[in-house]
C-alpha positions as CSV (number, residue, x, y, z in Angstrom):
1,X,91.9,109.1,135.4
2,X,92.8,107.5,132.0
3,X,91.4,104.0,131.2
4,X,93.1,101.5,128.6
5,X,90.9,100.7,125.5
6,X,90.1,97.5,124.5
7,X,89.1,98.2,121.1
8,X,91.8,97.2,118.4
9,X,93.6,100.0,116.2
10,X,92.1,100.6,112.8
11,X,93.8,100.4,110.0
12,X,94.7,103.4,107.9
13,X,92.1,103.4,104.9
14,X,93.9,102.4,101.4
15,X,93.9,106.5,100.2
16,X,96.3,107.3,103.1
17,X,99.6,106.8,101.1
18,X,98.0,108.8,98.2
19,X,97.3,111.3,100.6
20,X,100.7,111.5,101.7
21,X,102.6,111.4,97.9
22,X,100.6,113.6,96.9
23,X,101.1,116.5,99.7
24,X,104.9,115.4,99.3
25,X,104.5,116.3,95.5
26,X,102.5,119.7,96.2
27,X,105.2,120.9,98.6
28,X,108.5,120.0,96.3
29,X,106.4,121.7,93.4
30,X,105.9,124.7,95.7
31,X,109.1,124.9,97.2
32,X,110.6,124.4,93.1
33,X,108.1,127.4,92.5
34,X,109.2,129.6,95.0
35,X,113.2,129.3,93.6
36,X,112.1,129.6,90.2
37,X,110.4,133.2,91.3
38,X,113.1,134.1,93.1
39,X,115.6,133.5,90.7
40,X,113.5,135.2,87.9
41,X,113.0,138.4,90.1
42,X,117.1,138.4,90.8
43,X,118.0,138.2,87.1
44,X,115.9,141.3,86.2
């Protein structure tokens, strides 16, 4: 049986939206990496 919490939500800690920019950033720079490979392997 589930039972309700009375304790209050925390808040996210101040890092969380650096977190999240910054994993957005690694994944464009990845995904700009993997093009730029592919397109280098095509033209040779």
């Amino acid at each position: 049986m589930i039972t309700e919490s009375k304790a209050p939500i925390e808040i996210l800690p101040r890092a969380f939206p650096w977190l999240v920019s910054t994993d957005v950033l690694a994944t464009m720079a990845t995904s700009v990496y993997t093009m730029v490979i592919l397109y280098v392997i095509q033209a040779h």
